[in-house]
C-alpha positions as CSV (number, residue, x, y, z in Angstrom):
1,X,-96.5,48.9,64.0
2,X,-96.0,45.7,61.7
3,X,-93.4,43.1,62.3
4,X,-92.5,39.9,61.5
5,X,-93.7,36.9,63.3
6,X,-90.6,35.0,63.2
7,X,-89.2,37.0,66.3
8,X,-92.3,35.7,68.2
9,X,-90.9,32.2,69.0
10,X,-87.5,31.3,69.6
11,X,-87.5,27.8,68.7
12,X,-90.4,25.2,67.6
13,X,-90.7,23.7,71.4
14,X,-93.0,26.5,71.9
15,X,-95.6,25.5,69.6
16,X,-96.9,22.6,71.4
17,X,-96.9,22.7,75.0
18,X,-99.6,20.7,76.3
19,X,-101.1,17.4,75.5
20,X,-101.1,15.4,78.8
21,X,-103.4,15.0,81.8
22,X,-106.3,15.1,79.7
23,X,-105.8,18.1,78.1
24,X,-106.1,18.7,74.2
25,X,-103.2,21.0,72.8
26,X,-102.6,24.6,73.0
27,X,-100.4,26.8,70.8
28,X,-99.4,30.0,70.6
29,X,-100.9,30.6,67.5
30,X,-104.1,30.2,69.5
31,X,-103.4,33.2,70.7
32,X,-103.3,37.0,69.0
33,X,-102.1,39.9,71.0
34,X,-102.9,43.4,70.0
35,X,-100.3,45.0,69.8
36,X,-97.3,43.1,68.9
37,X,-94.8,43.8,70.1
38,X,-96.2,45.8,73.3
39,X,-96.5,49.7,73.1
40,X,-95.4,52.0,76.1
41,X,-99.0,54.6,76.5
42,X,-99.4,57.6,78.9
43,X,-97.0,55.5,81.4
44,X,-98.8,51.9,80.9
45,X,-98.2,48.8,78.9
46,X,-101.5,48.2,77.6
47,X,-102.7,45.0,75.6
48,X,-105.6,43.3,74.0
49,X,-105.3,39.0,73.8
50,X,-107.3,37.3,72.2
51,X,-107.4,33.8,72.6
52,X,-109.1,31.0,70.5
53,X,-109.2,27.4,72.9
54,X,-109.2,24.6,70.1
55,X,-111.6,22.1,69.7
56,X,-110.7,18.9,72.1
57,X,-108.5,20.8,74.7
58,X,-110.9,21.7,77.4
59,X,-111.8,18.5,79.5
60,X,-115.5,18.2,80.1
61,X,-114.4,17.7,84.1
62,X,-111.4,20.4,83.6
63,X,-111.0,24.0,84.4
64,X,-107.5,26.0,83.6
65,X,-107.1,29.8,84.8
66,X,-104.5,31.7,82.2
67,X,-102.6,34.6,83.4
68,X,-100.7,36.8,81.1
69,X,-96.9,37.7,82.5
70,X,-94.7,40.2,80.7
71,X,-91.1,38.9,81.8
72,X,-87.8,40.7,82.0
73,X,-84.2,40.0,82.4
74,X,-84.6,41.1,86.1
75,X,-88.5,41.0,87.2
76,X,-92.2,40.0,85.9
77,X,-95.5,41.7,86.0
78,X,-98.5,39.9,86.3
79,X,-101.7,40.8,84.7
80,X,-105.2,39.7,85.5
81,X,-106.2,35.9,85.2
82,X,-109.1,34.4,83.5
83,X,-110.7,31.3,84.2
84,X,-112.1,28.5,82.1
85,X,-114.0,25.7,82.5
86,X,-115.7,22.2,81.0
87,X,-119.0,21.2,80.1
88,X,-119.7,19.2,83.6
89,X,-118.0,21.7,86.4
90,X,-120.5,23.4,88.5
91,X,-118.7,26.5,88.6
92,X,-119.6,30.1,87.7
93,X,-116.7,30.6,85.0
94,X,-116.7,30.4,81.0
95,X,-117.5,27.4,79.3
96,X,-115.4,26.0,77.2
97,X,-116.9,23.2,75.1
98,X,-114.7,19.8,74.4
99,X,-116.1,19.0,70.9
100,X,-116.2,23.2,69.7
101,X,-113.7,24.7,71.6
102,X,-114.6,28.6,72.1
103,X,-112.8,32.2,72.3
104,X,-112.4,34.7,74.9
105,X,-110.6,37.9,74.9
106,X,-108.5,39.3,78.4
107,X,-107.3,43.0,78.9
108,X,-104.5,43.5,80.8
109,X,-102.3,46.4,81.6
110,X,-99.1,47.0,83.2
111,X,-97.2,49.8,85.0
112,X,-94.3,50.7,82.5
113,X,-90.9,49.9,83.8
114,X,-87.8,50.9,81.8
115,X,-86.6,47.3,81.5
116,X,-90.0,45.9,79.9
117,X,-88.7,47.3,76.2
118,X,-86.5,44.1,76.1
119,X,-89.3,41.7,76.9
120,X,-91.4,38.9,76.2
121,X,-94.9,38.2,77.2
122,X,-96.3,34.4,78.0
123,X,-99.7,32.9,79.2
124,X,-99.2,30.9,82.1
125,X,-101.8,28.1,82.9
126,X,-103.1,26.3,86.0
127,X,-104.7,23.4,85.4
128,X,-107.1,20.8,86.7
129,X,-108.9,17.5,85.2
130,X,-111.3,16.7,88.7
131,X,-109.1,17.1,91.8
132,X,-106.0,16.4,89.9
133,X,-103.7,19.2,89.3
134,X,-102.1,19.1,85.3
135,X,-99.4,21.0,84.2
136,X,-99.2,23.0,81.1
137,X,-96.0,24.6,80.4
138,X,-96.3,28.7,79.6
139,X,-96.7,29.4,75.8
140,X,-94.5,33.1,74.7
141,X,-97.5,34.9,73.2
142,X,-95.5,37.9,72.5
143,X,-92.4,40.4,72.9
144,X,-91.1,43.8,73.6
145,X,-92.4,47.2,74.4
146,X,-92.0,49.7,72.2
147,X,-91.3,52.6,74.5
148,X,-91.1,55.4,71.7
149,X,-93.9,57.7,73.7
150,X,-92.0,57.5,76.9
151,X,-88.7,59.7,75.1
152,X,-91.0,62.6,76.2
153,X,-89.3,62.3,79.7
154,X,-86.0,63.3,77.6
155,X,-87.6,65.6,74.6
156,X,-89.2,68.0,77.4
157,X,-85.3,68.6,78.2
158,X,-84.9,70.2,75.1
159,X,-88.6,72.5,75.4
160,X,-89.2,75.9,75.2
161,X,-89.1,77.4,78.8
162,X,-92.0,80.2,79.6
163,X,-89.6,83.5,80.4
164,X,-91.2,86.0,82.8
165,X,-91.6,89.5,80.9
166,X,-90.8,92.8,81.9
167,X,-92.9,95.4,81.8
168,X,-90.5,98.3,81.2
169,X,-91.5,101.3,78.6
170,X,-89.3,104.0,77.7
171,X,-91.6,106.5,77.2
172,X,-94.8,106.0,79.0
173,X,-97.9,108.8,78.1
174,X,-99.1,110.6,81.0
175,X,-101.8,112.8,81.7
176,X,-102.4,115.5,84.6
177,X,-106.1,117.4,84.8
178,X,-107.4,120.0,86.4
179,X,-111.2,121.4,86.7
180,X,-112.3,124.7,86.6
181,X,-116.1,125.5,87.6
182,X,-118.0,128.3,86.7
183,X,-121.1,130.4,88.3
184,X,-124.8,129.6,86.5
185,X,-124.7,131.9,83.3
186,X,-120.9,133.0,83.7
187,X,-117.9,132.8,82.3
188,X,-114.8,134.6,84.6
189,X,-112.6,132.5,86.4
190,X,-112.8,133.0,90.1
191,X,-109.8,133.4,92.1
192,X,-111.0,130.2,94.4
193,X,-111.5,128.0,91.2
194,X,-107.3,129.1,90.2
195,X,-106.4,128.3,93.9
196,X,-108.0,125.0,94.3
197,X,-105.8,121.7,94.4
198,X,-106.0,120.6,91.0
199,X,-105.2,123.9,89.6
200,X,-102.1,124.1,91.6
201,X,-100.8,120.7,90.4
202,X,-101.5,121.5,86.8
203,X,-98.8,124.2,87.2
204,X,-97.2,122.5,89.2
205,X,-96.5,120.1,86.7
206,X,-95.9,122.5,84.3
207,X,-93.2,123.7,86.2
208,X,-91.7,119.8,86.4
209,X,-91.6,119.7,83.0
210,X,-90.1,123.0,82.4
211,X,-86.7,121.8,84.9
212,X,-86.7,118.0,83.8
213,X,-86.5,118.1,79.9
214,X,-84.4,115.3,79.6
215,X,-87.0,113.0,81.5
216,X,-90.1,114.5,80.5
217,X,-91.9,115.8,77.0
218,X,-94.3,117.9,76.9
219,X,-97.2,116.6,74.2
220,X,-100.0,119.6,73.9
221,X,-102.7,121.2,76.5
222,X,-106.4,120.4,75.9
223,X,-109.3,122.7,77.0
224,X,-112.4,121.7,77.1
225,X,-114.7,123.6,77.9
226,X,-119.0,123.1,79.0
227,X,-122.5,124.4,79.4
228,X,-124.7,122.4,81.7
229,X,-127.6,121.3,79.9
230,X,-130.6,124.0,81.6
231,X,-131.6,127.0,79.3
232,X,-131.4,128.0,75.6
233,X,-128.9,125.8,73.5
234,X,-127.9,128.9,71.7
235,X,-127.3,130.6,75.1
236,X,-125.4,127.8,75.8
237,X,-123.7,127.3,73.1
238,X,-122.1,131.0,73.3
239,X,-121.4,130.7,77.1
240,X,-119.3,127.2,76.0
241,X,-117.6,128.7,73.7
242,X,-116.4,132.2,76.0
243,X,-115.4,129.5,78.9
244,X,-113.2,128.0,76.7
245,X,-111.7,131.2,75.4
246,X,-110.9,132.8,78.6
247,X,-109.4,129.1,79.8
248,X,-107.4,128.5,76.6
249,X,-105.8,132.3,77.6
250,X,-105.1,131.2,81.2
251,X,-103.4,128.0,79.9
252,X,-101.3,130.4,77.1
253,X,-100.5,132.7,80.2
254,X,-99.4,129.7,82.3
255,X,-96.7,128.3,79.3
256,X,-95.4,131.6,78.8
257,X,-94.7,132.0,82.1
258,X,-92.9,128.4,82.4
259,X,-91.3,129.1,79.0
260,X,-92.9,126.1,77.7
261,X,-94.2,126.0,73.9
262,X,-96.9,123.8,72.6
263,X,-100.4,123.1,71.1
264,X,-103.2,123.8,73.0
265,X,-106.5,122.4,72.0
266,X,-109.6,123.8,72.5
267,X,-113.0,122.6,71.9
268,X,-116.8,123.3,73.6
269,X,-119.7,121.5,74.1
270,X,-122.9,123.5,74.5
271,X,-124.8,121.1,76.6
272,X,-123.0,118.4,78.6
273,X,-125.9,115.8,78.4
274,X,-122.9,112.9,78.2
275,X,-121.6,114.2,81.6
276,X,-125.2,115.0,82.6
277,X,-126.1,111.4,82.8
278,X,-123.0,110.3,84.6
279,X,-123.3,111.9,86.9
280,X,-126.6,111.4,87.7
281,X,-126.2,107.5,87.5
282,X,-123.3,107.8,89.9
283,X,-126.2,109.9,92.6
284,X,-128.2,109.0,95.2
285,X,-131.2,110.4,93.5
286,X,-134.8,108.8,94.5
287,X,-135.8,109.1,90.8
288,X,-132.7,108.9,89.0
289,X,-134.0,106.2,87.2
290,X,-137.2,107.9,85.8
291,X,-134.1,110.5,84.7
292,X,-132.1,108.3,82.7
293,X,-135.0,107.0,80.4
294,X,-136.0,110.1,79.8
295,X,-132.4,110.6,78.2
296,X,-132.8,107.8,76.7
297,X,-136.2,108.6,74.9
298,X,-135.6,112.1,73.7
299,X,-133.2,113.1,71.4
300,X,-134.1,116.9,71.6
301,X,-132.4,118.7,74.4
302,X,-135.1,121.5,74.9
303,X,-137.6,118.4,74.9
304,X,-135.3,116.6,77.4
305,X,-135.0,119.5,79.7
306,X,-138.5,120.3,79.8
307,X,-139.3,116.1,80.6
308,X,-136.5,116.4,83.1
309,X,-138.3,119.6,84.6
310,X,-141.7,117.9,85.1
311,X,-140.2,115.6,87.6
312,X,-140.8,118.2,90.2
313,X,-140.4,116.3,92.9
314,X,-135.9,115.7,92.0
315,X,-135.2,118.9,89.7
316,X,-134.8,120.9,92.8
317,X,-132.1,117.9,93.7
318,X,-130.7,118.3,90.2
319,X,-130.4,122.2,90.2
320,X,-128.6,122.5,93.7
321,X,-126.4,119.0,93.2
322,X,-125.3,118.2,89.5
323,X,-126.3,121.0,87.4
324,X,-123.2,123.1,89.0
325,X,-120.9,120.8,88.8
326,X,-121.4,120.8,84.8
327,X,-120.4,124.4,84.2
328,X,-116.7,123.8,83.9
329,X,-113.7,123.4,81.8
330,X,-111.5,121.2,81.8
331,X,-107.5,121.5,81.3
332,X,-104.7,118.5,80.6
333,X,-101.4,118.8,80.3
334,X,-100.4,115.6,77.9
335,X,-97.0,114.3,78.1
336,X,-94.3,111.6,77.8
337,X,-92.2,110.4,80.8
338,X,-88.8,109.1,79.2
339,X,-87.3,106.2,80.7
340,X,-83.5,105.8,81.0
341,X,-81.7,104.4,77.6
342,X,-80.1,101.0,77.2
343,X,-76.9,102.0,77.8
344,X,-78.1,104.1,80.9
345,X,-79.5,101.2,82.3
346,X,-76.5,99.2,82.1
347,X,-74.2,102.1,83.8
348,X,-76.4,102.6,86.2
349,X,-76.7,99.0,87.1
350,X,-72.8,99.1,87.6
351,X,-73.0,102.5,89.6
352,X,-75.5,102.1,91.9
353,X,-78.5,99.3,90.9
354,X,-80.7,100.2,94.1
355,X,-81.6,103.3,91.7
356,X,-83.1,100.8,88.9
357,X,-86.9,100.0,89.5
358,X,-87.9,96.3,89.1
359,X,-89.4,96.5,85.4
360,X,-85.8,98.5,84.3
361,X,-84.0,95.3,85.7
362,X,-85.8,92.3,84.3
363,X,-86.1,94.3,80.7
364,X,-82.2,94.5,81.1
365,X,-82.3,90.1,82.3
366,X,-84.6,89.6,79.4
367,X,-83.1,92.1,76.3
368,X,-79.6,93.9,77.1
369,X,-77.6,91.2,78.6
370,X,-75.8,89.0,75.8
371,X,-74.8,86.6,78.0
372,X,-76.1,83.9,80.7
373,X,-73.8,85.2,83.7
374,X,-75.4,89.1,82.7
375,X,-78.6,87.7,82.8
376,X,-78.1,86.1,86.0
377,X,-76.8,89.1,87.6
378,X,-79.8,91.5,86.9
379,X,-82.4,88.9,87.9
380,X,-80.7,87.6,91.1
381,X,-80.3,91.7,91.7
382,X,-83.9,91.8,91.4
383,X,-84.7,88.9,93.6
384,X,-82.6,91.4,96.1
385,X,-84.6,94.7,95.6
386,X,-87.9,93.2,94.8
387,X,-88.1,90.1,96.6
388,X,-91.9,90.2,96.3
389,X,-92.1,89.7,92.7
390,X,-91.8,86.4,91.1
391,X,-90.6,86.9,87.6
392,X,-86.7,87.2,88.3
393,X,-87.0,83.7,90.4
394,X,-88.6,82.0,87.3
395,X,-86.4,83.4,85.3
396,X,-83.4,82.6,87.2
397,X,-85.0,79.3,87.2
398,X,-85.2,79.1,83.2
399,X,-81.6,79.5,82.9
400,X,-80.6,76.6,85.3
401,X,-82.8,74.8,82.9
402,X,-80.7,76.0,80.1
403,X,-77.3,75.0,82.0
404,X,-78.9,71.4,82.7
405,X,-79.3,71.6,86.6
406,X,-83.2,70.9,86.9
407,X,-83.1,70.4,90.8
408,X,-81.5,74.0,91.1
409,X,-84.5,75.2,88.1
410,X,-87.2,73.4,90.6
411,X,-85.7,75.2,93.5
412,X,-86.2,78.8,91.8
413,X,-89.7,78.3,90.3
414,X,-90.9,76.7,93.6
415,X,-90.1,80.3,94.9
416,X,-91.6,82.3,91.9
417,X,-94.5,80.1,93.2
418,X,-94.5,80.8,96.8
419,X,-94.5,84.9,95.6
420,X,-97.5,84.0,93.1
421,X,-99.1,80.7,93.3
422,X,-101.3,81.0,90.5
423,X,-98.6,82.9,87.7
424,X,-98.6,80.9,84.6
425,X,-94.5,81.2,83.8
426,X,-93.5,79.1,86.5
427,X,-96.4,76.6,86.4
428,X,-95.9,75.8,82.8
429,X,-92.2,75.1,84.0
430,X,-92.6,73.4,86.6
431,X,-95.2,71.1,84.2
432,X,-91.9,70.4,81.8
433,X,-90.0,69.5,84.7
434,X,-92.6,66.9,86.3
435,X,-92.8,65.2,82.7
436,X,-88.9,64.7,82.9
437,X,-88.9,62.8,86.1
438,X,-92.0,61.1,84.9
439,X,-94.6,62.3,87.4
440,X,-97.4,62.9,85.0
441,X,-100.3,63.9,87.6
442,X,-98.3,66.9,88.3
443,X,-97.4,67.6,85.2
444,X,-100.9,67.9,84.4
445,X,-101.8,70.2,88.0
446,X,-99.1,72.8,86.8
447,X,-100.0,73.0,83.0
448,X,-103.3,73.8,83.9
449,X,-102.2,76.8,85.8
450,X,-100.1,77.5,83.4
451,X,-102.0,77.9,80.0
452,X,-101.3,81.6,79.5
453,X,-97.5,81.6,79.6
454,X,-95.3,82.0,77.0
455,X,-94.2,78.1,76.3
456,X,-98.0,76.9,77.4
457,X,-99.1,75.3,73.7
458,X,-94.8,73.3,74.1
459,X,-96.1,72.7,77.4
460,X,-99.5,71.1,77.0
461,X,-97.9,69.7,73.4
462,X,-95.7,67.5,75.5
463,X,-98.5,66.8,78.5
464,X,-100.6,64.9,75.6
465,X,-97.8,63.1,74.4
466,X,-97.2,62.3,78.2
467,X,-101.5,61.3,78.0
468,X,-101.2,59.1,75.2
469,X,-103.4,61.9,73.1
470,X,-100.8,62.4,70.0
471,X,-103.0,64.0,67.6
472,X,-104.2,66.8,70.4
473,X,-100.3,66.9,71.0
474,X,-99.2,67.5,67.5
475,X,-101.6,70.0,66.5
476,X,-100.1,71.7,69.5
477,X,-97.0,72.0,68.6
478,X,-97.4,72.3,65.1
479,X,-95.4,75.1,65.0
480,X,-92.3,74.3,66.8
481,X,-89.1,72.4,65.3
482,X,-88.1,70.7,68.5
483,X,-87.7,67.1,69.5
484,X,-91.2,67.1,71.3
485,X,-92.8,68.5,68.0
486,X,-91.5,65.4,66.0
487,X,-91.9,62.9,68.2
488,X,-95.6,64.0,68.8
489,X,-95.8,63.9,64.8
490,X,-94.0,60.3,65.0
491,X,-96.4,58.9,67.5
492,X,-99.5,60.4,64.8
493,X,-97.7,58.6,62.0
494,X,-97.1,61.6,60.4
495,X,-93.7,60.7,59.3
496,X,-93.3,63.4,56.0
497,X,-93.9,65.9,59.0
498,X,-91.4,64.3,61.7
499,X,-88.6,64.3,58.7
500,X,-88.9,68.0,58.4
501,X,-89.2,69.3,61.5
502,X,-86.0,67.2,63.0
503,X,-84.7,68.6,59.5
504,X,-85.2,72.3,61.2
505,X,-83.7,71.7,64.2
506,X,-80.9,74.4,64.7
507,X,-79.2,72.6,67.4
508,X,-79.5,68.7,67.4
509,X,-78.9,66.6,69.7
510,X,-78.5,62.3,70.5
511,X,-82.1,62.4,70.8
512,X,-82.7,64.2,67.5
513,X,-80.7,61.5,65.1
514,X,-82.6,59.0,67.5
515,X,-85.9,59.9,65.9
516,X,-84.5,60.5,62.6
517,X,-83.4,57.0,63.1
518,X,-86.8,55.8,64.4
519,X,-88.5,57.7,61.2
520,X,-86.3,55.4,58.7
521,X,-87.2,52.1,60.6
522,X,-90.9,52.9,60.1
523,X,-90.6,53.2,56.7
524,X,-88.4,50.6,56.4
525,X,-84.8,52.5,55.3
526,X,-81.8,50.6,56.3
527,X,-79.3,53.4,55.3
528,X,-81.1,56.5,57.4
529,X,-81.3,53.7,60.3
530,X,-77.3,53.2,60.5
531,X,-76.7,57.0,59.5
532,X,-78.6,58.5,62.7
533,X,-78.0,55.7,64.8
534,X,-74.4,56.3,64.6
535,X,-74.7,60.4,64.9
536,X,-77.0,59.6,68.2
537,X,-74.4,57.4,69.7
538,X,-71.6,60.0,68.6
539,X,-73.2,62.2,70.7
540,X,-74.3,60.3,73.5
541,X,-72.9,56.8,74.1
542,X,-76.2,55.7,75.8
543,X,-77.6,55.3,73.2
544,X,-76.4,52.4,71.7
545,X,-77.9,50.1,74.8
546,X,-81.2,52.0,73.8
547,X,-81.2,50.5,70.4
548,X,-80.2,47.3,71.6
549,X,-83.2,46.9,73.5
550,X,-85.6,48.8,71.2
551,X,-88.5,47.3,69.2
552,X,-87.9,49.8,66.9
553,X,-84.9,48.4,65.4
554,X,-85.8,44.9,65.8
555,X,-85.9,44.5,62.0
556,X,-82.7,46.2,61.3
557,X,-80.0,43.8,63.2
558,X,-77.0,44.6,61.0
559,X,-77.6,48.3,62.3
560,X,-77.5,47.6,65.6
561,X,-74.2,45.4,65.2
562,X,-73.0,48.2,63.3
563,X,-72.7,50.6,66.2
């Protein structure tokens, strides 16, 4: 960010500060910090100097160490010192010749403090010509930190939480089967096959069905109905096709007797070669390997079954184990179970909630209730029934972070977490909450857990910002009109962007006419300066000391004094 120089130096006695003890002169002009003034990155106060010793200020005999402080109205930070010397000291540091003089360029970084935006930076010197100490008075090199990336502590107040969802379905699809074998060559069903298990809960669903209407819709029946694959396909084929015939009239039997109406499908498949092969590769056949290629070879069943055949040594295996169970039909009752109604929900949360399963009571947190205090009471409900689930604590905790009380949010996603350590919701908010108390290394430990939930591009938008990366940040959250979003875009010098997106803010706040305010400054616009500045202190009184002290606004004094 450009400025003008003439805020560097406060009055001319800066210029020259040394010129005794044998010492040339030494200015700040011999020095060029990059940048000016000092930017606020990723929690650090990082800065390039350059400095260019004139020509007749190093002594041949001397040897000056320069150590760059940032100062404060109440503290200092040191950075590293770097040491110089003349043409005739044995020493092991840089030379700095007398007649030529000579360059060097330090790097130096500071732990970001909150005070340092109102700041100036000076090279301090200590100095000596042989055994004789020499002072040279500090030179101001340069001033401020721009602190614009560290609003991301504040802008994450205003992100997107990641909700927990429910996963409630009104009507949920449902299927119940039941198997019916047949002898080799037959197609009768056998009193046994009609008494076994599976039989007896596909009526017994039937009959479910028939005395819960309300609850559960009955969708069609399918038969299907098989030959195993050994014999004549036309034999086959036939001998399908009477299994399914005499199982379709079973099913028809079984609705009339429920008084139930509906579809039923029936189809046949001459030679089960698809169930053939499952259920071979599911066996504990010596040679079911040899098997399966050969149904992978032929495409010819008679050919198949004669290849199959020459492997003496398992057919026997295959006749007595698999073929049987391939001579069958099979029956499904397709239906719909229907899930209580919105309204249903809600009475019976006021009746008797114990009755509502988990998914009924988040949907009703998440989509029925219309206001905070309803959401709060089917979630912490569900934290009473279902205390093994995590979603109603994160959720609870999302809405403390609406209502402002992040120690109270942290307390309820800390015990999503303890349910479900690794569940993305609460680690993506407990990310946003680390980045508002400034503790970045754990920002970054919960967003990486966190990448699949809801709010995770908000939350890794702000963790770059937070990293200093504000291109990766505002490609992120590229599609969201929040405070984060512009600031990101603000940082990237995107400023066309940052205008429109604080523009499509629904509800702005101090922090939102702050950037607006910051936008104008950077492209040097008096008018939308004052304008925001004044809507940001309007709404939060703090503000004014922030622009006091910012580097922004350092060219735009009659703005400031205009608060």
């Amino acid at each position: 960010m450009n400025k003008t120089t003439s805020l560097l130096l406060p009055a001319a006695s800066a210029l020259i500060l040394a010129s005794c003890g044998g010492f040339g002169k030494i200015t700040s002009e011999d020095f060029t910090v990059t940048p000016t003034p000092l930017e606020y990155v990723a929690g650090e106060v990082p800065a390039t100097i350059s400095a260019n010793i004139p020509a007749k200020f190093m002594p041949k005999k001397g040897i000056v160490t320069c150590t760059p402080v940032l100062k404060w109205e109440s503290g200092q930070a040191k950075g590293n010192s770097v040491t110089f010397q003349g043409e005739k000291v044995e020493a092991n540091n840089t030379v700095i010749s007398y007649k030529q003089g000579g360059t060097a360029t330090m790097r130096v970084t500071y732990p970001y403090q909150q005070p340092m935006a109102k700041s100036e930076l000076y090279m301090q010197f200590e100095a000596k010509k042989g055994s004789k100490d020499v002072k040279i008075p500090e030179v101001k090199i340069g001033y401020g930190v721009q602190a614009t990336a560290a609003l991301i502590s504040e802008a994450a107040r205003t992100s997107g939480q990641s909700v927990a969802a429910d996963k409630f379905q009104r009507i949920i699809s449902q299927k119940q089967e039941a198997a019916v074998k047949f002898l080799i060559g037959q197609a009768n069903l056998r009193g046994s096959e009609l008494n076994s298990t599976t039989v007896k809960d596909f009526i017994a669903k039937m009959k479910e069905i028939k005395n819960d209407q309300k609850s559960l819709s009955l969708k069609n029946v399918e038969v299907s109905a098989y030959a195993s694959p050994d014999g004549k396909y036309d034999f086959n084929e036939k001998l399908a096709e009477k299994r399914g015939d005499v199982s379709e009239k079973y099913v028809n039997q079984q609705l009339k007797a429920q008084q139930l109406t509906t579809n039923v499908d029936t189809k046949y498949t001459a030679e089960d070669w698809d169930g053939f092969k499952e259920l071979v590769s599911q066996s504990n056949l010596q040679d079911k390997d040899v098997i399966l290629r050969v149904l992978s070879m032929y495409q010819d069943p008679e050919q198949r079954e004669q290849e199959i055949k020459n492997v003496a040594t398992v057919y026997k295996e295959l006749a007595d184990a698999v073929l049987p169970e391939l001579r069958r039909s099979r029956l499904t009752i397709n239906y719909d179970v229907i899930g209580r109604s919105d309204a249903e929900i809600a009475e019976q949360f006021n009746a008797d909630a114990t009755k509502l399963s988990l998914e009924e009571l988040i949907y009703a947190g998440n989509k029925l209730a219309t206001t905070d205090a309803e959401k709060e009471a089917y979630y912490k409900k569900a934290t009473d029934l279902y205390q093994g689930d995590y979603r109603a604590y994160n959720n609870l905790g999302v809405l403390a972070m609406k209502q402002g009380n992040t120690a109270k949010a942290a307390d309820y996603f800390k015990q999503a977490l303890s349910k479900n350590n690794a569940a993305p919701e609460p680690n993506a908010n407990m990310s946003t909450i680390a980045l508002q108390n400034g503790d970045f290394k754990s920002a970054e430990t919960y967003a990486a857990k966190g990448t699949t939930a809801p709010a995770a591009d908000e939350t890794l938008g702000n963790l770059y910002i937070a990293q200093g990366k504000y291109d990766q940040a505002a490609a992120k959250l590229a599609n969201s009109n929040t405070n984060s979003a512009a600031l990101a875009q603000i940082l990237s010098k995107n400023y066309t962007a940052a205008n429109k997106t604080l523009s499509n803010i629904k509800a702005p706040n101090a922090l939102t006419f702050y950037l607006k305010a910051i936008v104008g400054a950077r492209q040097n616009e008096q008018a939308v300066v004052l304008t925001n500045l004044k809507q940001a202190v309007q709404k939060d009184a703090a503000y004014k000391i922030k622009a006091q002290n910012d580097c922004e606004f350092v060219n735009f004094p009659d703005a400031i004094k205009a608060l």
